[in-house]
N, C-alpha and C positions, 0 to 999 in steps of 0.2 A: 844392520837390517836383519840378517840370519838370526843375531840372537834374540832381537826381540821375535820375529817369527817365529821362535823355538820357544821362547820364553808362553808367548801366549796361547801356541800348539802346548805347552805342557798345565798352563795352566786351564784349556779345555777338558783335557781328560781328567784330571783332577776333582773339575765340577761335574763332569758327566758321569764320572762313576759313584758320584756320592747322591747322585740323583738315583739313577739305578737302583744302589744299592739299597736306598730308603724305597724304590718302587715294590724293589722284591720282602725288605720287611711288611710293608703294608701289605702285598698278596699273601705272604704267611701267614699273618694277622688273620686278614679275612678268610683265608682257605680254613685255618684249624678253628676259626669262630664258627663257622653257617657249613663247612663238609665233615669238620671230624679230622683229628692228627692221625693221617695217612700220608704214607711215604711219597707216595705217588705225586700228590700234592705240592712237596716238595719239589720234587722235576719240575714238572709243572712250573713253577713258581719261578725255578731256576732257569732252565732251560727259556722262558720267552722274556726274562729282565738282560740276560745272557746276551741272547739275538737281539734285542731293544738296543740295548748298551752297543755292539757292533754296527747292527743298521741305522742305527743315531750319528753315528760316526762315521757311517760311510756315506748319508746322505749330506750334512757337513760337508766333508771333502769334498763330495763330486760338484757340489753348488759351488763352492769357492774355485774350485778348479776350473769353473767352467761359465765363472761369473752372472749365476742365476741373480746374482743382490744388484746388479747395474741391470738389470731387465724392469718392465713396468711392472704394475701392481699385476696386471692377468697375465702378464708372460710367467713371474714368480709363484702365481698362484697354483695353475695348472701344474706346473713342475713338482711341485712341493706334494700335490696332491697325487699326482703318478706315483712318487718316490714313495709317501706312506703307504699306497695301496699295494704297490709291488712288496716292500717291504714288512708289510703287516703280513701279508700273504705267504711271505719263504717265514716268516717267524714261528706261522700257525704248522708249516708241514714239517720244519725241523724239531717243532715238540713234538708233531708224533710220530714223526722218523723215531724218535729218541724213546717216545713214551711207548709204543703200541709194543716194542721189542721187550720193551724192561717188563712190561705186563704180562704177555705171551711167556719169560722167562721165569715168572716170579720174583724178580729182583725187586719190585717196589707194587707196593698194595693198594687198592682203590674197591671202595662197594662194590660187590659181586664180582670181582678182578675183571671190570672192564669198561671202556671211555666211551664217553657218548658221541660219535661219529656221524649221526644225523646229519642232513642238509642246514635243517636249522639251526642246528646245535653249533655247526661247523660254522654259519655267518655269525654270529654271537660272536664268539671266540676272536673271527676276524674283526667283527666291528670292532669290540672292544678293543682289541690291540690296537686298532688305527685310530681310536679313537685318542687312547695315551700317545701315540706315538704324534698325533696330528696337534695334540694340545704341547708337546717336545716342541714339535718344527716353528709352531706359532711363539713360543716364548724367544727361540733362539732365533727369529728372523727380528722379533722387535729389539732383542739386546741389541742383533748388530746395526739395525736403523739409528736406535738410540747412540750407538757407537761413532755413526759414519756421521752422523749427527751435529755431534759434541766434535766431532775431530774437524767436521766441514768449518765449524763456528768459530778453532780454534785458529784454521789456516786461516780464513776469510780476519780475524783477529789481527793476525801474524801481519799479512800483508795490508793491512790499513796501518801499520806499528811502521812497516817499512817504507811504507807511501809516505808517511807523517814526516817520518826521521828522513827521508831523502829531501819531501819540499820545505823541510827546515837547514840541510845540507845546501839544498839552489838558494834559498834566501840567503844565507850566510855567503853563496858566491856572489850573489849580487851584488851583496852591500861590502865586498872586499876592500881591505886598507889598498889595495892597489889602484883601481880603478879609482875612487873617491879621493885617493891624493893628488893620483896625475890630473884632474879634472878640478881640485881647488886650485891645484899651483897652477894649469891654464888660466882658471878665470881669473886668480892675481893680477896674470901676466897682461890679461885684458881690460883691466877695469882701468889701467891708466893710457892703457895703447886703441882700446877703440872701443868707448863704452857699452855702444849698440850692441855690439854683437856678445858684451859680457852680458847685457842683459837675457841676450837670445840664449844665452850657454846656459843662464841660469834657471830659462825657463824649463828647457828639453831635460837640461838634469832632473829639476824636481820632478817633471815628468819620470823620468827614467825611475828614480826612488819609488814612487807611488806606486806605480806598479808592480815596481817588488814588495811592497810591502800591503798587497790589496793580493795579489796574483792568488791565491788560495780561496776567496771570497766567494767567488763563482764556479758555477760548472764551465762545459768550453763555451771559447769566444768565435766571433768572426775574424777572417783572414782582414779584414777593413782593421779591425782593432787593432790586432799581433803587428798590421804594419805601419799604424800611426806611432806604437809606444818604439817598434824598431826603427823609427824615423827619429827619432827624440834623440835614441839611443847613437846610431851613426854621427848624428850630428855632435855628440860631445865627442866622440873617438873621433872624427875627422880632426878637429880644432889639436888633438894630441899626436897624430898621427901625418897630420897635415898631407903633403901630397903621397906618404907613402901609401896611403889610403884609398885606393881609389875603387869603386862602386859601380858597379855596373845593373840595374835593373830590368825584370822583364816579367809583368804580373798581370795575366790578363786579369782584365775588371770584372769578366764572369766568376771569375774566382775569388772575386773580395764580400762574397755573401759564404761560402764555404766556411765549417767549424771546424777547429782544431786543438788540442789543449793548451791550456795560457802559457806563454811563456815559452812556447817549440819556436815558435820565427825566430824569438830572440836567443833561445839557445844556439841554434846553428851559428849563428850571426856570431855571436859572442864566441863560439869555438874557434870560428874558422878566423877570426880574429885573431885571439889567443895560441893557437898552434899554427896558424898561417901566414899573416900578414907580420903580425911582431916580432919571427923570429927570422925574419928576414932582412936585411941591412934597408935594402931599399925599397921593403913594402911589397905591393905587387895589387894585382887587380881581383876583388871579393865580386863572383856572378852572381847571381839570386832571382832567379825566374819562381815561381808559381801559376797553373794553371789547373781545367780539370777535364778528367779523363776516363769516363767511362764510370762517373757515377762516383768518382774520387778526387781526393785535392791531392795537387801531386808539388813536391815542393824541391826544390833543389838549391845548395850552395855550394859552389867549390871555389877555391884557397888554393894560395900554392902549397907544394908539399912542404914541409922541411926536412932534412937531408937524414931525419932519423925515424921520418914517420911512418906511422903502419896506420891499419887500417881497423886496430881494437876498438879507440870510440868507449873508452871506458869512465873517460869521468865525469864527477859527479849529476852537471848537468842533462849529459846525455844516459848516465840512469835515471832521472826523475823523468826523463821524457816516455823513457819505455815504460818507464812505473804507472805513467800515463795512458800508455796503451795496452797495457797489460802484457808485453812482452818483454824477452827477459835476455836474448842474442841477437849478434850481427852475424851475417844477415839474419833480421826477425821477422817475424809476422804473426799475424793475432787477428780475430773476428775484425777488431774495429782499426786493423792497420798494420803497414809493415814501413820497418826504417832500416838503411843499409849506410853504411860507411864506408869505402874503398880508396884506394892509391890507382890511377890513371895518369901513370906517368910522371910529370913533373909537378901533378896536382891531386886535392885531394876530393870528392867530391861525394854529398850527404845527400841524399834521398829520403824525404819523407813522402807517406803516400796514406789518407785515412777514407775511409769511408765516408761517405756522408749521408 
């Protein structure tokens, strides 16, 4: 980060003195065209591209310093225009700091050896410099919009690239050789020991499929949906699981109009499975309350722990959920929602909580 900071602090002054520089040709230009090649001119010339080039660069820093470009359009505006007027103004007295002495001394030469110091003469002088200097501030606040611009478009890019590749990461867990084998070698095992219920297992399956393979379709669902396809879904894990599975629920029905992103019920579900129940000999009992709470759906699963767990909550599934809410840590939180992971005890227990 330092170096590109360094890098494009160096490539500022680079353009800024080349702008300068062409500033102070052009007043030479015109000074020896319309006054005459007098020395003084020179000064002149030099002296306020001089202070231009400094005051350009410190009005620059102080803005960045002080985050003028995250302000609105009149917070920005105003600032910008203090800064030219202050700075036009030490521009005009430091040329004649420099110039009325060199005149007084004879060091450098002007018609009748002397400057026009008038009221009037002396706004001129100011305008004009605020004027270049105002048409500086105006180029270099559009580069950096233009900047913040292209980089906003690039992140907002970035994390659609990463949304994409994670809900194509959760699909590939869905449709895993794992779950989809233990779930055909069940239904084998069914179809000659008790037809009904292989047809039941065949039903909730395809169910369970389709919604992995639809889940991206929509924006978010109701909590009614996430718990009919997690109904589907239990029921084919019970049949494999059998009694070590056991299920405990608790949802109130004001809570089954609540939205939430496709596929969060069945992640938890499917985790607290996956790191809970199956790595335990004898199974144990999966909670799953949902209600809502102050203008939020609040959702909870806990699992027993298993004897190595922590409380990270890093894969793949439980990234596409925060990819979901637009948060990026445990514990997280975001405009539209916070999710937490923790170990209590001898259990593990997931919190989801959105807005509605």
């Amino acid at each position: 980060m330092s170096e590109k900071r360094t890098a494009r602090d160096t490539g500022f002054w680079w353009r800024n003195s080349a702008v300068w520089v062409a500033y102070l040709g052009v007043s030479l230009l015109l000074g020896f065209t319309y006054g005459g090649h007098w020395s003084g001119i020179v000064l002149i010339s030099v002296m306020v591209s001089l202070c231009l080039w400094v005051g350009s660069a410190f009005i620059r820093g102080w803005a960045l310093r002080h985050d003028w470009l995250q302000r609105d359009l009149l917070g920005l505006t105003w600032r910008l225009l203090l800064a030219v007027v202050i700075v036009a103004a030490a521009t005009q007295l430091l040329t004649a700091t420099a110039l009325l002495p060199a005149l007084a001394w004879d060091w450098v030469q002007l018609p009748g050896q002397r400057a026009n110091y008038r009221p009037a003469a002396v706004f001129g002088y100011w305008f004009n410099t605020a004027i270049v200097l105002g048409v500086w501030c105006a180029l270099w606040t559009g580069r950096r919009a233009l900047q913040r611009a292209r980089h906003s478009e690039m992140a907002q890019l970035r994390a659609e690239a990463q949304r994409a590749t994670l809900e194509h990461q959760a699909l590939r867990a869905r449709l895993n050789p794992h779950f989809v084998f233990n779930a055909l070698n069940n239904l084998r095992a069914l179809i000659n020991e008790d037809p009904a219920r292989a047809r039941d297992m065949v039903t909730h399956l395809s169910s369970t499929l389709r919604h992995a393979l639809v889940h991206t379709e929509g924006s978010w669902v109701t909590l009614a949906e996430e718990w009919r396809v997690v109904q589907d879904y239990l029921a084919v894990e019970a049949i494999h699981y059998e009694d070590r599975l056991r299920v405990h629920t608790d949802i109130d029905p004001a809570a089954l109009s609540a939205r939430l992103p496709p596929m969060a019920l069945q992640l938890l579900v499917e985790n607290a499975i996956k790191h809970g129940i199956a790595v335990h000999p004898g199974g144990g009992e999966l909670h799953l309350c949902a209600y809502l709470e102050g203008g939020r759906l609040r959702v909870e699963v806990d699992n027993p722990a298993a004897h190595d767990a922590g409380s990270g909550g890093h894969g793949i599934g439980l990234a596409y959920l925060r990819a979901q809410l637009g948060i990026d840590a445990v514990p997280s939180s975001s405009g539209r929602g916070t999710f937490l992971l923790e170990r209590q005890g001898a259990r593990v227990l997931a919190r989801l909580e959105v807005q509605q």
